[in-house]
N, C-alpha and C positions, 0 to 999 in steps of 0.2 A: 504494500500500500504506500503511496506515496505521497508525502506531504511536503507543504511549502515552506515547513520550517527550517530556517537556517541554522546549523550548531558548528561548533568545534573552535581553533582559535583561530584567530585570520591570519593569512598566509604573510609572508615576509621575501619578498624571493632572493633580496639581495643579501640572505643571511644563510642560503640555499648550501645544503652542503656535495650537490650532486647536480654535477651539470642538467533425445535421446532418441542423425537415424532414429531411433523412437525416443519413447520417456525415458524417465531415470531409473525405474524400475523393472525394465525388460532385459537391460543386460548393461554390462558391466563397459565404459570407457577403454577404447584401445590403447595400449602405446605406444605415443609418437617414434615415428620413424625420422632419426637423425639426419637434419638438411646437410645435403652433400652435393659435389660436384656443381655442374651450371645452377641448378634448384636452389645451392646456398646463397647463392647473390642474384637471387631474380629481382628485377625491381619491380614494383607495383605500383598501382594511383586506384583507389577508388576515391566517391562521395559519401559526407557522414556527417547529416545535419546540417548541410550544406558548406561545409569547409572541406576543401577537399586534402584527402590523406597521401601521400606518396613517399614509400619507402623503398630506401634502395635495394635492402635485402631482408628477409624475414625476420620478426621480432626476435630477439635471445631472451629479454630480460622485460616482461610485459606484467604490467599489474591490474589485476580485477577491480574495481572500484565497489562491485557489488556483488553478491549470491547469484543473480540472474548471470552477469556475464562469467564469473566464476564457472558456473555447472556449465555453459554454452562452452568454454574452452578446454574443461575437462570433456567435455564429450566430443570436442576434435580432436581428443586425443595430446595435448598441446600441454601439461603439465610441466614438460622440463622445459619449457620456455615463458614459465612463469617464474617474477622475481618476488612478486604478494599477491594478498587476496585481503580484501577485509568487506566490515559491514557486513556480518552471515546472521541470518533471521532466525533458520530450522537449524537442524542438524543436517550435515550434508549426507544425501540419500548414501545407502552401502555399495551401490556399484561406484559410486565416486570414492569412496574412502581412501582406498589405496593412493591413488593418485592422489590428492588434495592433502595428503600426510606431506609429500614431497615439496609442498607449495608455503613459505612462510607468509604468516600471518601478519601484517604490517599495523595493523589497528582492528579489535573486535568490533567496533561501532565506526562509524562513518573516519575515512580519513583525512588528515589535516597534510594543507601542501609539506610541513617539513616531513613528516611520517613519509610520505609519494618519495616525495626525493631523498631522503636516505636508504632508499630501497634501490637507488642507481638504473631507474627504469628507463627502457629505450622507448617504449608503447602503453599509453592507459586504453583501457576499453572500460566502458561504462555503460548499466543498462537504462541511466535517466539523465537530462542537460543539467538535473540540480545539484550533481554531484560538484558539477565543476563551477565552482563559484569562490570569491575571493576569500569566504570563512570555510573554504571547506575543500580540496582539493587545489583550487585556482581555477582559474578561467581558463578556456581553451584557449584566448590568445594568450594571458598570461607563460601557459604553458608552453604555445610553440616559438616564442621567443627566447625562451631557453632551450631551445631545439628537439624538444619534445612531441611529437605526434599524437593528438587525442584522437578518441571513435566514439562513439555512442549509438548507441540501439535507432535502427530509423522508426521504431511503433513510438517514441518520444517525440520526434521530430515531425509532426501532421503538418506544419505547413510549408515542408520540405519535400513533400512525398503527393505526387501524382494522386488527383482527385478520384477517390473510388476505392483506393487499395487496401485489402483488407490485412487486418493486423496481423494475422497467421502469416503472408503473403512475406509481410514486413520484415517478420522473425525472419522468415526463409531468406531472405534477403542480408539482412545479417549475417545469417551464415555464409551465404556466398563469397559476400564481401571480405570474413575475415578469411573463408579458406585462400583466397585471393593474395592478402595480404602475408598471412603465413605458410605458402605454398603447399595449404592440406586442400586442395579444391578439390579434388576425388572425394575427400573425407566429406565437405562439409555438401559438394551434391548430393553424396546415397542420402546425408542426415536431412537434409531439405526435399528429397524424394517421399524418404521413410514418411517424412511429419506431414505430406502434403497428400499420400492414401491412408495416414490417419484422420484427416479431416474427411478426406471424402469418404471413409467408410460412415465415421458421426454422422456426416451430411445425408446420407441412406435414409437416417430418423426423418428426415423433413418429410418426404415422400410418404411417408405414413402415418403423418400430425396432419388434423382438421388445419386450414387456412384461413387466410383472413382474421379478421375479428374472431375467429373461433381455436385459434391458438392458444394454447394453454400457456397461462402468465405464469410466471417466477419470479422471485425476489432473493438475491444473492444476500445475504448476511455476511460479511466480511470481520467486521467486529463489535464489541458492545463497548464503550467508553465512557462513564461516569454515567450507566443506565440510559446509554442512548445509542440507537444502533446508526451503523455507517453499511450503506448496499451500494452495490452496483448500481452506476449511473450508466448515460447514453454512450461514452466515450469510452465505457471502461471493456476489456478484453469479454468477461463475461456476456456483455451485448450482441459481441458480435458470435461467443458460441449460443446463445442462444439462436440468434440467427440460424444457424448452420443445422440446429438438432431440430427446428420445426416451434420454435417458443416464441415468447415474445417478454423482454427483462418488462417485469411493471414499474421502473424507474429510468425509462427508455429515454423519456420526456425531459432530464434532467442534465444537462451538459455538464457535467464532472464527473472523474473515476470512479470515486468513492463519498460522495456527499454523506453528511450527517443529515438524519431524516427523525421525524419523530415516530415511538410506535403508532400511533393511531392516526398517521401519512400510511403507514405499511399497513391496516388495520383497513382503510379506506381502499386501496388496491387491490385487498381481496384477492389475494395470486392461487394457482390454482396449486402449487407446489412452493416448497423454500429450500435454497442448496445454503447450506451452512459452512463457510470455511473454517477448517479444525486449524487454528495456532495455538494451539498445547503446548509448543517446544518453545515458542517465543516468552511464554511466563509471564505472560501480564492478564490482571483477574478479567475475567469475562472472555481470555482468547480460545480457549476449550469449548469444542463441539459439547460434549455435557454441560458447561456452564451456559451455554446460548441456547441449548434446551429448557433450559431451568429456567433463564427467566423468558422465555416464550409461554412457557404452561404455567408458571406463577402471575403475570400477567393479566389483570382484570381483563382488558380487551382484546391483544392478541390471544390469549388460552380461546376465544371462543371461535377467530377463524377455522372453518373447515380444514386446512389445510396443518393448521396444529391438530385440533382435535384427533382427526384420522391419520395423527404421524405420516402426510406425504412432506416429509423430508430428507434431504440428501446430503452428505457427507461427504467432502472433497478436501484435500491440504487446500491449508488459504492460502500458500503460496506460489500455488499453482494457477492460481485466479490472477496474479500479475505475470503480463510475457514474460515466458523462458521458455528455454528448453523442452522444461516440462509440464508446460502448457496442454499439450495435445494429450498428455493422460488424463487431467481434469473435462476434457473435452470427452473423453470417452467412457468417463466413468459418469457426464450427466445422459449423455443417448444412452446408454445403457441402464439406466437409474429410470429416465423418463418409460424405458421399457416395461420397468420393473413394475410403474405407479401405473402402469396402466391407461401412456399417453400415446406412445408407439408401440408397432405391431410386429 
């Protein structure tokens, strides 16, 4: 989930001491094949959030800025060409483990520019533009004046990205792009292959959901925060698998990712189903699938939606509810769920 708040201390540069193919849970990250011969020194250029990137020859010493691009470069396989990783939400999935033991840890919570640069990195990848700000990594230009190269996820970047494109589309793109940069582009097509007949199998659902106005509504639950829930908005990843499985998000209407709403806004929508994101491992009260059960059926007025009542709710990591990686398994585990409730056939 992504918020606008700014943390950490502010950057200083002149004090600088330094110049899942499917989900995560189908199978286990390859690994990388040592760049050699012509491959070592390929040069590259993509676009990325509209600065464009060009390296002379593939990253050594690259740092994660977050979990989402972390698990994206463990699953190219790309481990020993990491110099950090920080800001992790969950625990990282078991087929990542081995790898990501290999990968030091440069800060657990969001990283500050001296943290980035004592880590002697040649390449940041980031999966959101708010990483890079003056209290908190540094600015992409900041950065490429000290000859640094940034990247950023283009499902961040909408007014960079060609009118229509969907966020799935985006991810895959990503991938392309970094196989591009780091000479694993075999790698990162099968994995943008792999994730794009996992969408189209999800998409199957639609084909066998009522339409129109008779699509069954849902309400993504994300978190509960001082006794108030935060859902899926119009812009946010969930929207658009609703799309894709034959639904329709009942907070469709609302241009933000994650809006704070009140229960009895969700009580008034009336959705036909709720997918609840389980953040158990994040540790903050109310991020637990049980705990967001709890207060739905203690609840003067959401307990008496039909959709609490007769338990049609679903059960998803919440971190698979923001692009990554491992997006496309939450994708598959709501058409499969919608199956279950008796929406598809």
């Amino acid at each position: 989930m992504r918020h606008p708040a700014r943390l950490g201390i502010a950057l200083t540069l002149a004090l600088a001491t330094a110049g899942c193919s499917t989900a995560a849970g189908d199978r286990p990250a390859a690994e990388p094949k040592p760049a050699t011969g012509a491959g070592a020194r390929k040069a590259a250029a993509v676009t990325s959030c509209g600065r464009q990137v060009s390296l002379a020859e593939p990253p050594r010493r690259t740092v994660a800025l977050d979990q989402a691009s972390t698990e994206t470069l463990l699953e190219l396989g790309l481990q020993d060409r990491m110099a950090g990783t920080a800001n992790l939400k969950t625990k990282i999935p078991a087929p990542y483990a081995a790898a990501y033991a290999k990968v030091p840890v440069i800060a657990p919570k969001i990283a500050t520019g001296e943290q980035l640069l004592a880590s002697t990195p040649d390449f940041v990848v980031a999966g959101s533009a708010d990483l890079y700000t003056k209290d908190r990594a540094g600015t992409r230009e900041e950065l490429a004046a000290l000859k640094l190269p940034t990247f950023v996820s283009a499902v961040d970047c909408p007014q960079h990205n060609p009118p229509g494109t969907t966020p799935f589309e985006l991810l895959f793109s990503d991938y392309e792009n970094l196989g591009k940069l780091f000479g694993a582009e075999e790698r990162a097509r099968k994995l943008a292959a792999d994730q794009r007949a996992a969408v189209a199998r999800a998409g199957a659902n639609a084909a066998a959901t009522p339409r129109g106005e008779n699509r069954p509504t849902v309400v993504f639950l994300y978190s509960v925060f001082n006794g108030m829930p935060y859902v899926a908005g119009g812009t946010s990843l969930p929207s658009e698998m609703s799309r894709i499985v034959g639904a329709k998000n009942a907070f469709d209407d609302v241009a933000e990712d994650w809006p704070e709403v009140s229960w009895e806004e969700v009580a008034r929508r009336d959705p036909d189903f709720i997918v609840i994101g389980d953040l158990s491992e994040r540790g903050r009260p109310g991020d637990s699938a049980a705990e967001k059960r709890g207060t739905m059926t203690g609840h003067p007025v959401i307990s008496r939606l039909a959709a609490v009542r007769d338990n049609k709710i679903l059960e998803v990591p919440g971190i698979e509810l923001d692009p990554s990686v491992r997006s496309v398994h939450a994708l598959g585990l709501l058409a499969q769920g919608m199956k279950d409730l008796g929406h598809a056939h």
